[in-house]
N, C-alpha and C positions, 0 to 999 in steps of 0.2 A: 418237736417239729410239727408244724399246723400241716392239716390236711391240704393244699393248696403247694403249700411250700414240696411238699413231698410229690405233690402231681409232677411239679415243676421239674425237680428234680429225675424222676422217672423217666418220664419225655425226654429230658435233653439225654440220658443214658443208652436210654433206645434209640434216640436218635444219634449218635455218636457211634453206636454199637453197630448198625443198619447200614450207616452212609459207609462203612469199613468195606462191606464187603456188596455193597449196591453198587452195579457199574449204571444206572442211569441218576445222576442227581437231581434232575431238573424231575423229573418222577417223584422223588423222595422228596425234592425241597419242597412241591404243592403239597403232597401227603402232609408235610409236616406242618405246613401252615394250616392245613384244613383242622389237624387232631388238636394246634394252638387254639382255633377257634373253637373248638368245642371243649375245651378244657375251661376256657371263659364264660362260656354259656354255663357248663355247669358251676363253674363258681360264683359267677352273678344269683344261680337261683339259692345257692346254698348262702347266698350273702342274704338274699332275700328272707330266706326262714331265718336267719339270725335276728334281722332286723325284726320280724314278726313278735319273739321270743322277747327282744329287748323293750319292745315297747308295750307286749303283755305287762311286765314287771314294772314300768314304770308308769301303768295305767293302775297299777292293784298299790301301786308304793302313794302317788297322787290322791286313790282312794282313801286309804290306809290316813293318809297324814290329813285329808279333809274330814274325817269322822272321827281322830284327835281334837281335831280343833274343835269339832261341833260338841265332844264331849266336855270339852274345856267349857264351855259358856255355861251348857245344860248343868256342871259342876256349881258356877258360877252363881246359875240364878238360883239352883237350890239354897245354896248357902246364904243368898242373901232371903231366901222365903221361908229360911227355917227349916226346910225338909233335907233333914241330915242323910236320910236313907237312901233316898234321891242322887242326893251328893253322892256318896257313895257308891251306888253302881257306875256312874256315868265317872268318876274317878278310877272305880277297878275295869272299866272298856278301857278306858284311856291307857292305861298301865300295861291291858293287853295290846292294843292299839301299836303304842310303843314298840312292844318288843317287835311285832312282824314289821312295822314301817322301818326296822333298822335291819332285819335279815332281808326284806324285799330293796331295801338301799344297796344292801351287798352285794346283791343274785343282778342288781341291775349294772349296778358299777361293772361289775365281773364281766356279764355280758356286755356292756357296752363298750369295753375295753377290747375284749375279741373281735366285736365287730371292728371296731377301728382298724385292729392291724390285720383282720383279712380286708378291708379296702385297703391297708396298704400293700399289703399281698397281691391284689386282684389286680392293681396299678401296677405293678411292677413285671405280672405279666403281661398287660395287656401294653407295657411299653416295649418290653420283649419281643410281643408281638407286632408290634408299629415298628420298631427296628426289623426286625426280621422283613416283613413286607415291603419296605424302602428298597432292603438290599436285593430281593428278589428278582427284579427286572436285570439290574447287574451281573447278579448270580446266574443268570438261566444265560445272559451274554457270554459271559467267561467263560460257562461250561459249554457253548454249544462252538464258541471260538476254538477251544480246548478240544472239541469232538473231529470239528473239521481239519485242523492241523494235524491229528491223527491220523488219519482218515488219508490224507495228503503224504505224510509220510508212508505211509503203508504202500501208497499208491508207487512214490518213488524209488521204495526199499524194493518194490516186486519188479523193478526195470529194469534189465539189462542195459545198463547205460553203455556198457562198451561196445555189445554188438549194433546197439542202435547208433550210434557215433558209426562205427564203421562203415552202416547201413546206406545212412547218409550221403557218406564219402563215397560208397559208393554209384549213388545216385547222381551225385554234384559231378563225380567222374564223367557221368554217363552222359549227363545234361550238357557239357563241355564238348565232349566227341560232336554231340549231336548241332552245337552251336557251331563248330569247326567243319562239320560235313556241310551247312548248310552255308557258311560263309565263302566255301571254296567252290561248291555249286552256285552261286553266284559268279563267281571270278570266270567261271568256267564257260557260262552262258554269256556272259560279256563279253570274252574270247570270241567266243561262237560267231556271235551275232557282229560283232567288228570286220570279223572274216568275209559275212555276208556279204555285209556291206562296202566294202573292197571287189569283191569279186563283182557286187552289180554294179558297180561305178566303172568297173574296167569294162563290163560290158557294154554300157553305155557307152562310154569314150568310142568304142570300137563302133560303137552307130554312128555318130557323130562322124569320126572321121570317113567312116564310108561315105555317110548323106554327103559331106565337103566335098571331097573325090567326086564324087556323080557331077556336082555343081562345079566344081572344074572343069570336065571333061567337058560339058555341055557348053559352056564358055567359048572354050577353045573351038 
């Protein structure tokens, strides 16, 4: 299992392990994105010295095979100038030549193989990570949905629904009295006031007929 692959694996455990017994998630789920992003920082740099490493090996393989070739000519023109000694050396470089340009093909292949699949590694989490970040805004909704509903019921569970009903009732009772005491002191000043006004209207009348009486008598 690659070093990456194993970070990978780590993280989600402790993160699995954490969120168990973490009562804030929306805490834990920033933590967690933050440790994602540094988990990519250091795999980027570790991609980086990889890539350094592979393109060492295929600077010394490129070497290697261009000072073949140059031995191949310098072989070439000895033999045709007659200087077999000549020929010779630059035929046993060559032969040396060879054998590192096929172990430095190895060492390169090898390495450029890893590097490959930690970029596919480093892609898979940094899609992990693109995932995760999408679902975040959601996540941090649901859970703070999830907080307040709680929250609310707690609120409802600690109410004495019955005496508060009762409470009510008897307030409404109260509010009722008080709508009927005020409806009948109406009735009552109405009364009142009808009475008044009968009693001044008979007084008058009784002027009236007086004043008429006088204006009779006076007549006569």
């Amino acid at each position: 299992m690659s070093i990456l692959k194993r970070m990978r694996n780590i993280t989600m455990a402790t993160m699995n392990q954490v969120l168990d017994h973490v009562e804030d998630p929306v805490a834990m789920l920033n933590q967690y994105i933050r440790d994602m992003e540094s988990e990519i920082s250091q795999a980027e740099l570790a991609i980086a010295r990889q890539v350094a490493i592979e393109k060492k090996w295929k600077m010394m393989l490129d070497e290697t095979e261009a000072r073949i070739e140059k031995r191949s000519r310098q072989a070439k023109l000895a033999v045709e100038a007659g200087d077999e000694a000549i020929a010779r050396r630059a035929l046993e470089d060559k032969l040396i030549c060879e054998s590192k340009a096929e172990e430095y093909r190895k060492q390169y292949e090898t390495v450029r193989g890893q590097t490959n699949v930690l970029r596919g590694q480093l892609q898979e989490l940094k899609d992990k990570f693109y995932e995760m970040r999408n679902k975040k805004a959601a996540l941090i909704a649901r859970a703070n949905a999830a907080r307040t509903t709680k929250r609310m019921n707690a609120a409802l569970y600690s109410i004495d629904t019955e005496n508060v009903t009762k409470g009510f009732e008897r307030i409404e009772e109260r509010v009722m009295m008080m709508e009927v005491e005020a409806e009948a002191g109406q009735h009552i000043r109405a009364a009142h006031l009808s009475l008044e006004e009968q009693e001044r209207q008979a007084i008058l009348n009784a002027k009236v007929e007086e004043e008429l009486n006088k204006l009779l008598q006076s007549k006569a």
